[in-house]
Structure formats: structure tokens, C-alpha cells
C-alpha positions in Angstrom: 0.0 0.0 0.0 1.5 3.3 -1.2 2.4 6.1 1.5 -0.3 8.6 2.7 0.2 12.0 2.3 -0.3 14.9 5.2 -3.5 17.0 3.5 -3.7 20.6 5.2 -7.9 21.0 5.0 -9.9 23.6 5.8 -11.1 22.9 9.6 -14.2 24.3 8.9 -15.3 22.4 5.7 -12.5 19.9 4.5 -11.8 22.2 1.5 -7.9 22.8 0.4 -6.4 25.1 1.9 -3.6 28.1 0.0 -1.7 31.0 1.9 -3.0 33.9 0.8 -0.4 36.2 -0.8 -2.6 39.4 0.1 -3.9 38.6 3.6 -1.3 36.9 5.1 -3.6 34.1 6.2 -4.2 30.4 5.4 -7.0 30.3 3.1 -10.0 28.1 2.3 -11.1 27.7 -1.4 -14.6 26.5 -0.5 -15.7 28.7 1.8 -13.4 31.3 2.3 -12.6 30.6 5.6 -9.2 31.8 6.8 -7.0 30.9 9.5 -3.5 31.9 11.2 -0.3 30.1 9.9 -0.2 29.3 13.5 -3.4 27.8 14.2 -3.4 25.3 11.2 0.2 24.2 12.2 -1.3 23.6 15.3 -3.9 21.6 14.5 -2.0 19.2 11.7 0.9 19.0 14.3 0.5 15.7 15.8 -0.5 14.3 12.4 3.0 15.7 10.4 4.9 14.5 13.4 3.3 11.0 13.5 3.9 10.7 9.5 7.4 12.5 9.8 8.0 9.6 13.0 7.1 6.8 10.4 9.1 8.5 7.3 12.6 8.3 9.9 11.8 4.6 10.9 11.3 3.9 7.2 14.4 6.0 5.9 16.4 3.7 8.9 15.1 1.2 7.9 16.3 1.2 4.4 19.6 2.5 5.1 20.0 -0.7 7.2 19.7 -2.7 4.0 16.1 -3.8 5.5 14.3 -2.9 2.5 14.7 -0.6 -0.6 14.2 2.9 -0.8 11.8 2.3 -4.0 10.2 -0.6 -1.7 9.6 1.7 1.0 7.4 3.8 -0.9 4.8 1.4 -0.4 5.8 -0.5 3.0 2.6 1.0 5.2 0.1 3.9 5.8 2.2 6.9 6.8 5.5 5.4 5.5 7.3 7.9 3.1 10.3 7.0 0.7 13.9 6.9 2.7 15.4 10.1 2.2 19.1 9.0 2.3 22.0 10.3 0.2 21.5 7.5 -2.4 18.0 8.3 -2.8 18.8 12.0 -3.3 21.7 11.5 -5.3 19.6 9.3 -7.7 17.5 12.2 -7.6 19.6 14.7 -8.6 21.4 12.1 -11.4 17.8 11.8 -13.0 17.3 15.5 -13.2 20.7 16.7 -13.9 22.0 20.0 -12.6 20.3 22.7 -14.1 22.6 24.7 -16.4 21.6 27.3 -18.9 20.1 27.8 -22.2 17.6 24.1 -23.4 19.2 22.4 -20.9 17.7 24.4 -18.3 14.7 24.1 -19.5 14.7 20.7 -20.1 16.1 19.7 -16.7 13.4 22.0 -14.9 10.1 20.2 -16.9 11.6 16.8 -16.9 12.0 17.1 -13.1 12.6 13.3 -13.0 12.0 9.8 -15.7 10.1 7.7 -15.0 11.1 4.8 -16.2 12.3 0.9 -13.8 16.2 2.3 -13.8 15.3 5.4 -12.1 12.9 4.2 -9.6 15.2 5.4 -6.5 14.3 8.8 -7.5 11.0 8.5 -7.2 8.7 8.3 -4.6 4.5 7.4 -4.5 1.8 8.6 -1.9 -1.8 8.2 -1.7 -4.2 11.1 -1.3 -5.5 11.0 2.1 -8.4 13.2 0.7 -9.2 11.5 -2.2 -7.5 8.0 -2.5 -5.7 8.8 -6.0 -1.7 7.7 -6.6 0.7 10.6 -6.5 3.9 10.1 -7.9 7.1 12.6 -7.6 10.5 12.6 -7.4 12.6 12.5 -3.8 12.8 16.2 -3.5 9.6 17.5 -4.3 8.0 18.2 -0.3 5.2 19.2 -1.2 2.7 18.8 -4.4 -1.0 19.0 -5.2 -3.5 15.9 -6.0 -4.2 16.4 -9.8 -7.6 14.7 -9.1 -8.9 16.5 -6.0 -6.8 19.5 -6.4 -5.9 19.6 -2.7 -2.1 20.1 -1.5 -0.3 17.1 -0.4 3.0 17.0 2.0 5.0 14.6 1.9 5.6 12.7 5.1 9.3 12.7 6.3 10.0 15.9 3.6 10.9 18.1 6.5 12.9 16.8 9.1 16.2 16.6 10.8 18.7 18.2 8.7 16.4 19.4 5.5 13.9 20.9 7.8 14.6 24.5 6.6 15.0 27.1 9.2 12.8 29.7 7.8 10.9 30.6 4.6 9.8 34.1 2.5 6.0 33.5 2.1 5.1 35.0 -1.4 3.4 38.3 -1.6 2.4 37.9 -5.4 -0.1 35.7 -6.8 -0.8 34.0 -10.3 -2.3 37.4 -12.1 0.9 38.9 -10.9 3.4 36.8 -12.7 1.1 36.5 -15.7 1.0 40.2 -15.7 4.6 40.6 -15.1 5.3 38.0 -18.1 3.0 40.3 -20.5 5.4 43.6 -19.3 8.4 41.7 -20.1 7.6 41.9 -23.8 7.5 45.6 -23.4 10.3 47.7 -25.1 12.2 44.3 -26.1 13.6 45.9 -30.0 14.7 42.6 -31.2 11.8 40.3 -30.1 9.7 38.8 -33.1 6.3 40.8 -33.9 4.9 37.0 -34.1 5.7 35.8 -30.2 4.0 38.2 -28.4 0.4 36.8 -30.0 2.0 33.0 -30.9 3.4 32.3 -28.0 1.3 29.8 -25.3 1.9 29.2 -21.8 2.0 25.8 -21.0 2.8 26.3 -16.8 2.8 29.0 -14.4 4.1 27.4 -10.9 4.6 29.1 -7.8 7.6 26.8 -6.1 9.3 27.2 -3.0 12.6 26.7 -3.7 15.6 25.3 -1.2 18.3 27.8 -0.9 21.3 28.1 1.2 22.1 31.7 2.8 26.3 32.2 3.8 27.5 34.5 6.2 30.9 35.3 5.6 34.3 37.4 5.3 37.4 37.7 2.8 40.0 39.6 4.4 43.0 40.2 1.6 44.9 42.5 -0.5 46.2 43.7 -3.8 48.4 45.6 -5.9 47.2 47.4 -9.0 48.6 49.3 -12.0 46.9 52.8 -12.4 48.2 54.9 -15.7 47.1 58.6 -16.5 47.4 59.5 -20.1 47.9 63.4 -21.4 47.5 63.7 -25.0 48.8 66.9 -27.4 49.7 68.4 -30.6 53.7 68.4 -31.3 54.0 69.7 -35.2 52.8 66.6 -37.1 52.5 64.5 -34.6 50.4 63.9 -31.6 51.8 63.1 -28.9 50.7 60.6 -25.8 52.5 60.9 -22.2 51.8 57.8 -20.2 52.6 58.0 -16.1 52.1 54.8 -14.5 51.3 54.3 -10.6 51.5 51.2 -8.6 48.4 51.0 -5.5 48.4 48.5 -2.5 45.5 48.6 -1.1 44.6 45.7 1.9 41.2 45.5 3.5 38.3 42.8 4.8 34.4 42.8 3.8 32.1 41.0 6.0 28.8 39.6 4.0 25.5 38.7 5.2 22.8 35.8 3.6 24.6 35.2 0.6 21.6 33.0 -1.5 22.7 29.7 -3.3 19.9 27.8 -4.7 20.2 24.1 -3.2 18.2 22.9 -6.1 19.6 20.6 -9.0 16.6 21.1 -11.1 16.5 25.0 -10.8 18.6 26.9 -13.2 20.9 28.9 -11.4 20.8 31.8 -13.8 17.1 32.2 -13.7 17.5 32.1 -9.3 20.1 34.4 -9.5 19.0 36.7 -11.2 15.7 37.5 -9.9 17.4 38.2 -6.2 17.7 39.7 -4.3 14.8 38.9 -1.3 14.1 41.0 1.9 15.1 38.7 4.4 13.6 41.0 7.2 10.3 39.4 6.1 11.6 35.9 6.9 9.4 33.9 9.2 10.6 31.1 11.4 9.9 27.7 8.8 6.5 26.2 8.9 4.9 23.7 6.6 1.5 25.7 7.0 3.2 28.1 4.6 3.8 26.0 2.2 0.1 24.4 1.0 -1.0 25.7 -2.4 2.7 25.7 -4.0 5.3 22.9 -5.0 7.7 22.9 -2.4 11.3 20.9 -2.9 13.4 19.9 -0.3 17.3 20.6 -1.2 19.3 17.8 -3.3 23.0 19.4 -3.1 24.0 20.4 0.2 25.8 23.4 1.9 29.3 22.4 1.4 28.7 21.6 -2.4 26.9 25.1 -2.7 29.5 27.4 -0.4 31.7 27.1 -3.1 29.5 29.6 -5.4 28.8 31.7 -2.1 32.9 31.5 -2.2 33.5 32.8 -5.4 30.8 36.0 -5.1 32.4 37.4 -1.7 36.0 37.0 -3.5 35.0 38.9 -6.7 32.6 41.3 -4.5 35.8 42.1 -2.1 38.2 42.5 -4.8 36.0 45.0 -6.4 35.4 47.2 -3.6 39.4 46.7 -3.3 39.7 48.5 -6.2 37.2 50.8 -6.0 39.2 52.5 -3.3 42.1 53.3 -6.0 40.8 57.3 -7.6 42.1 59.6 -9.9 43.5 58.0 -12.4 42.2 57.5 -15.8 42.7 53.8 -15.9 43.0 51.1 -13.1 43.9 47.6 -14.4 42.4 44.4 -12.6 45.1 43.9 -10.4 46.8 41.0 -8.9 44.9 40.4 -5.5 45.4 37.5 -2.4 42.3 36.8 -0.8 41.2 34.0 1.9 37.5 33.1 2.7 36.2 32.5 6.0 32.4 30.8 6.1 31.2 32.2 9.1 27.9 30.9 9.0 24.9 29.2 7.0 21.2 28.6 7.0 18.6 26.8 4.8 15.4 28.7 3.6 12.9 28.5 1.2 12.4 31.0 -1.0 9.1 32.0 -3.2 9.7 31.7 -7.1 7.0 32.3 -9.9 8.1 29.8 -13.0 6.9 30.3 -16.1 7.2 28.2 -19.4 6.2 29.0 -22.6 6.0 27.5 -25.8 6.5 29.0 -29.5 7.5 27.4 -32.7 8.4 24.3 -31.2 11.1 25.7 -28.9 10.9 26.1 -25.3 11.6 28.9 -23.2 11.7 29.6 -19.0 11.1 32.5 -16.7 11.1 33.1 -13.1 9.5 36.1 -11.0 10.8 36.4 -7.6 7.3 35.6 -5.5 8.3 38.4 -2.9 9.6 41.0 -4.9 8.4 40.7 -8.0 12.2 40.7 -10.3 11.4 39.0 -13.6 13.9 37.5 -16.2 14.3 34.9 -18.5 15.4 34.5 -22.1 13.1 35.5 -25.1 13.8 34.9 -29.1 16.1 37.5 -31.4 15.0 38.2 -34.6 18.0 38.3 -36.4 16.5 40.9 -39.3 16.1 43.1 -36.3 19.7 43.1 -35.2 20.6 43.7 -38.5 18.0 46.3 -39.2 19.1 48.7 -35.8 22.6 48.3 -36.3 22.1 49.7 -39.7 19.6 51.9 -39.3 21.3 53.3 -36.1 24.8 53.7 -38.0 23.8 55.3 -41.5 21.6 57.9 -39.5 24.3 58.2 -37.0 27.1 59.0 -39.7 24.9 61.4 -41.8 24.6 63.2 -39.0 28.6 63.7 -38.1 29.3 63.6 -42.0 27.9 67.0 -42.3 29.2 68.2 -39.3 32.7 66.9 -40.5 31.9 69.0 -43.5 30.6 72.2 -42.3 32.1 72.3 -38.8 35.0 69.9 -37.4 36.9 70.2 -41.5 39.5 67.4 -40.1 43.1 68.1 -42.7 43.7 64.5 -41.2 42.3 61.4 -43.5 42.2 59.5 -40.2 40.0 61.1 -38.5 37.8 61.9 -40.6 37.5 58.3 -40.9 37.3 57.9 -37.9 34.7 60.3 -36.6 32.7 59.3 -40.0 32.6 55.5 -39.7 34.0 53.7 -36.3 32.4 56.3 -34.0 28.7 55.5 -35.9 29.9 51.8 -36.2 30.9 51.6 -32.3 27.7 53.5 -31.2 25.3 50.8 -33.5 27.4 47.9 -31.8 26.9 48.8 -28.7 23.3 49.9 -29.2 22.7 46.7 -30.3 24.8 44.8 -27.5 22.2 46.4 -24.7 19.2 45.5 -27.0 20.3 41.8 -27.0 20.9 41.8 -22.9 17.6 42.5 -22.5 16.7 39.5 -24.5 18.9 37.2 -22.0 18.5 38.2 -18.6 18.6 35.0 -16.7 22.3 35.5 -16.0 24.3 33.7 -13.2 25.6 36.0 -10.5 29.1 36.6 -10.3 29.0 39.2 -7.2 27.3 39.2 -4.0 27.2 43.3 -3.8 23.4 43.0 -2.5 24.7 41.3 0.7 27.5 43.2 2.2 27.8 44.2 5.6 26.7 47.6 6.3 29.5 49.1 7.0 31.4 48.1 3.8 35.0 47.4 3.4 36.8 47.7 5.8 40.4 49.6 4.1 43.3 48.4 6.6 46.4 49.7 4.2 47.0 51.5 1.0 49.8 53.3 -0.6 50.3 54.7 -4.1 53.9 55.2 -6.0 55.6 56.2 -9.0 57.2 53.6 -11.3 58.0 55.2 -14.5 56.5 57.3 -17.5 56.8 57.2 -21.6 55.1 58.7 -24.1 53.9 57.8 -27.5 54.2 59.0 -30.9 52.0 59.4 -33.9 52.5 61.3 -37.3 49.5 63.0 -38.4 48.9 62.3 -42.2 47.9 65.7 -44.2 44.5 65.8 -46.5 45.6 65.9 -50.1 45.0 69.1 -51.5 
């Protein structure tokens, strides 16, 4: 007999119950009762700790050798799937890690196979409020019954170690993220006329989705080159004076909640990029929260996912590093020594809007941040578009600064003339275009974490600046025939 799962009712009149962006409340679909988070985790407590009891003895059980993990699935009434590393890493194989582009996309709707060699990284429960099978993989917590519609939470989802220690309830609701999806296509100068009208959404899904939040500091230093450049007229030729600097400059940055998504499945440029979250409106982890949304429980664990937390305090630190370094007109990347120090770490689930749509047999993903309301994702490029602006913005561009070379500026050199004329209209289109195109891909992996440093900011503990040598440049001007 399969597992049963943990249904959070309506008290009142057995309808499903949803958390209520707006209100704040627990929410009955029937009757339109509403209730405290509080109250209805009180009165499901005793049954989500007697199935979360059963779901330990069972995941014991098969980590003993006793039974399988597939075979646990359907060992007795409140008996979930064993949870163990070999479940969840047969999870994760079957989805994948979620990278970017189809990938993503595919990894995110195939969520798991189905088929006998994958079993371990599934698990099965039966309604408790209507009887029917429900089949999902070993990290989804919580689902709904596709044939009574009610939310269903997995006994055993939530406890010991993956019991999350607090959660952002969303604040926005379906209308919002369909609304939000229709404003992306505002303003987008390469996006096909045909999408907009073509294009059909196949799923809008609010998930809750496992993340990891680092507290941290990288204490370090670093030297960097700095060079300022005078440029004049010496007869025919122009001359270029170069003075070059050398900076030390040695501080620490402290950083607070830096967000990894603990989610295989999820594509970490979509979660990126919609951050960042006000964690002042975390709340202390409940499961009440969580009923009316797909809810996962993390597959790749903190020490996996402190290595990306890593990397954003070092590139956000050496940054600020050389940040400090002024009044020069260029300041190369440096060469800078930094070490890490995790200072702490918490799990919490986040709210996430995800939207998929379909047009011309291609698939493409977005993600709204359920709290804030961020939105990204990647959209089509007409390529007769990106052609079309680059040459409409260059030939208008150098029209204009032709005549004005004619009638005003009357350049004697060949080269510049040339160059004002053509690169300057041909460097404006390309970068014209370049902006146009990032707002086609927005669902960029983060390589900072500037959102979540300490208040106080770097903390600068040496610096010094000296000469080390200047040259200059030479560069015959070329006369206009006459």
C-alpha cells in the first residue's frame, strides 16, 4: 500500500487550503474561511509529526539494508520514501543540474523519468483526501492531487537536517506573474512581432525553492597598476605621455545571507537573477506556509553550494578593493590574495513564480521572484532586427557627423575623418545593439554578492600609491591631399 500524504484541510469544511499572498492568512477555497499560519500548524501538528516519525523509521530502515528505498514507498500507511544520500543523489542524477540555455529548460520540466532504472528517485503517496496515486520525485515536499486538487505533503520531507529554518511566504499571486510575463515583452527591440500573440503558456508554478544563505568574510589585499594619459599636438605629430602608478591597497568585507539555490533542477541563472529577497520578512519555517505551491526539499548540500557563495564574496571584495584606488584614468584588474572565511549558514525556502512557454516548437523559461516581484528569462532574437538597428542606427548616426565633419570639425587628417565618419557610428550601432540583445537574456548567473554586504562596507586596513615610470607615445599626423 502506497504512503499517505499529510493533507492541510480547511477545519471548517475539509476544502484545500492556499496561503494567501494578500492577507497573510491560510485560506479556504470553499468557503473562504481563513486561519493563522499558527493555528493550522497547530492543529495538523500531531498528524505531520506521526507521519514524519514513520518516514525516519522507514528512511532507517532502508539505510540498514532492511528494504529498498523504492520498496519503502509502499511498506505501510504513513510510511514515506527513505530520504538517504543514495535516494537524493539518484534524484539529482535523474534530473541533472540545471545549467543554462535548453538544458535548463529541459532539466526543470523533466523534473525526474520515469522509467524501472530510475525508480530510487522516485517516490508514490496516496491522497488522504481522495485515495488517488501521486507520484514525484525525492525532493519534491510538497505537491498537489491532480484529481482533487488539494495540497499534499510529503511525510518525512521536513525533518532533521532538510527541515529548513525559515521561509519568505510570497506576496504575489498567479495574475501577478502573468501580468509581469506580458510587461516583459514591453520595449524588447529585437523580439519577433509574431511571439507576443504565438506564444502559449504551457505552466505558471509558484515553487518554494531550497536555498542556502552564507554568512561570511574575505579579508585580503592587492596591488594594481593605475596609468594617466595626457595627450597633445607636437608639429605633425600627436603626442601621448603615459605616467604609471603602482596602489596597495589591503582590507576585509564582512557579507550577510549570501543565496545559493540548493536545487539541481532550478537553473541557477534564472534564481540568480531574480534576487535579491528582503530577508527582514523571513518567518521562522513552517509547513503551514507552504500548501497551495510545489515545495522541494534541497538535493546538493551546503558544502557543495559554499563554493559559489565563495567565489561572489571574493570577486565582491576585490572589487570594492579597487574601488578605493581614484584619480587615475585607468585602473587595471590587479593582482589580488584573498582568503575566505564561512562564518555561517542557514537553509530557507524561497518564493519563485516559473513560467514556461512554448513558441514554434522551442521552449523557453522565466522566473519572477514571488516576494519581490524581479522578472527574467530569455526571449527569441530576430535576427532581421539586429541587422535592421545596427544599420539603421549607424547610417543615421554618420549622416549626421558627416555633415558636421563638413561644415564644422573640417578634419586636414584622412584618419580622422575616418574615424569620426565611420568607427564612432559603427561603435555606437554595436553597442546599441549589445544592450538591446541583454535584455533579450537576462537570466544571468551572479558573479557578485554586492546585495549582501555588511553595512559598514569594506573595511580599508592599508593602502599606498607610488611612482614607477613614465613614456610617451608618438604618432604622425597624415595631411589631406589638396
Amino acid at each position: 500500500m502506497a504512503v499517505e500524504s499529510v493533507n492541510y484541510q480547511c477545519p471548517a469544511c475539509g476544502g484545500p487550503l492556499h496561503f494567501s499572498e494578500s492577507k497573510g492568512l491560510m485560506v479556504c477555497d470553499y468557503c473562504e474561511s481563513s486561519f493563522e499560519v499558527a493555528q493550522i500548524e497547530a492543529h495538523y501538528a500531531a498528524k505531520q509529526s506521526k507521519a514524519d516519525a514513520s518516514a525516519v523509521a522507514a528512511a532507517e530502515r532502508a539505510a540498514s539494508g532492511e528494504m529498498s528505498a523504492f520498496e519503502a514507498m509502499g511498506a505501510a500507511d504513513g510510511v514515506a520514501v527513505a530520504l538517504t544520500e543514495d535516494v537524493l543523489n539518484a534524484a539529482a542524477a535523474t534530473s541533472g543540474h540545471a545549467s543554462e540555455g535548453d538544458e535548463a529548460i529541459a532539466s526543470f520540466l523533466s523534473r525526474a523519468s520515469w522509467n524501472e532504472g530510475e525508480r530510487d528517485g522516485l517516490r508514490s503517496m496516496t491522497c488522504s483526501s481522495c485515495g488517488a496515486e501521486i507520484t514525484c520525485d525525492a525532493t519534491t515536499a510538497v505537491s498537489e492531487c491532480p484529481y482533487c486538487g488539494n495540497p499534499a505533503v510529503t511525510p518525512g520531507a521536513f525533518v532533521d537536517m532538510a527541515r529548513p529554518d525559515g521561509v519568505v511566504p510570497f506576496k504575489l499571486d498567479k495574475d501577478a506573474a502573468v501580468a509581469a510575463l506580458n510587461d516583459y515583452y514591453k520595449g524588447k527591440k529585437f523580439l519577433p512581432k509574431k511571439f507576443i500573440a504565438a506564444n502559449k503558456v504551457e505552466h505558471i508554478q509558484g515553487v518554494y525553492v531550497p536555498f542556502w544563505l552564507y554568512d561570511g568574510s574575505v579579508e585580503g589585499s592587492g596591488t594594481f597598476e593605475c596609468r594617466n594619459e595626457r595627450t597633445y599636438r607636437s608639429g605633425d605629430e600627436e603626442v601621448t605621455r603615459t605616467t604609471v602608478y603602482e596602489a596597495y591597497r589591503a582590507g576585509d568585507l564582512d557579507f550577510e545571507r549570501v543565496p545559493v539555490d540548493g536545487s539541481a533542477k532550478m537553473p541557477d541563472g534564472h534564481m540568480d537573477a531574480i534576487e535579491p529577497y528582503d530577508f527582514d520578512e523571513m518567518k521562522p519555517f513552517s509547513v503551514a506556509y507552504l500548501p497551495g505551491y510545489v515545495a522541494e526539499r534541497y538535493d546538493e548540500d551546503s558544502k557543495v553550494c559554499s563554493n559559489r557563495a565563495e567565489e561572489r564574496m571574493r570577486h565582491s571584495f576585490e572589487h570594492d578593493l579597487r574601488a578605493t584606488i581614484t584619480g587615475y584614468d585607468y585602473v587595471d584588474t590587479g593582482i589580488v590574495h584573498s582568503t575566505t572565511q564561512m562564518t555561517g549558514c542557514m537553509q530557507a525556502l524561497l518564493p519563485v513564480w516559473m513560467l514556461h512557454t512554448t513558441w514554434e516548437g522551442n521552449d523557453y523559461l522565466f522566473a519572477m521572484n514571488g516576494q519581490t516581484g524581479r522578472f527574467v528569462g530569455d526571449l527569441p532574437v530576430a535576427k532581421f532586427k539586429v541587422a535592421a538597428w545596427f544599420f539603421g542606427i549607424f547610417v543615421a548616426l554618420a549622416a549626421v557627423l558627416f555633415g558636421l565633419d563638413m561644415g564644422v570639425f573640417q578634419f586636414d587628417d584622412t584618419l580622422a575623418s575616418v574615424f569620426v565618419d565611420g568607427v564612432i557610428p559603427a561603435v555606437v550601432a554595436a553597442v546599441a545593439c549589445i544592450v538591446f540583445y541583454n535584455q533579450m537574456k537576462t537570466a544571468e548567473v551572479a558573479s557578485d554578492a554586492q546585495a549582501y554586504r555588511s553595512f559598514e562596507g569594506l573595511n580599508l586596513t592599508g593602502e599606498s600609491e607610488h611612482f614607477v615610470r613614465e613614456y610617451e607615445t608618438r604618432r604622425r599626423i597624415e595631411k589631406n591631399d589638396d
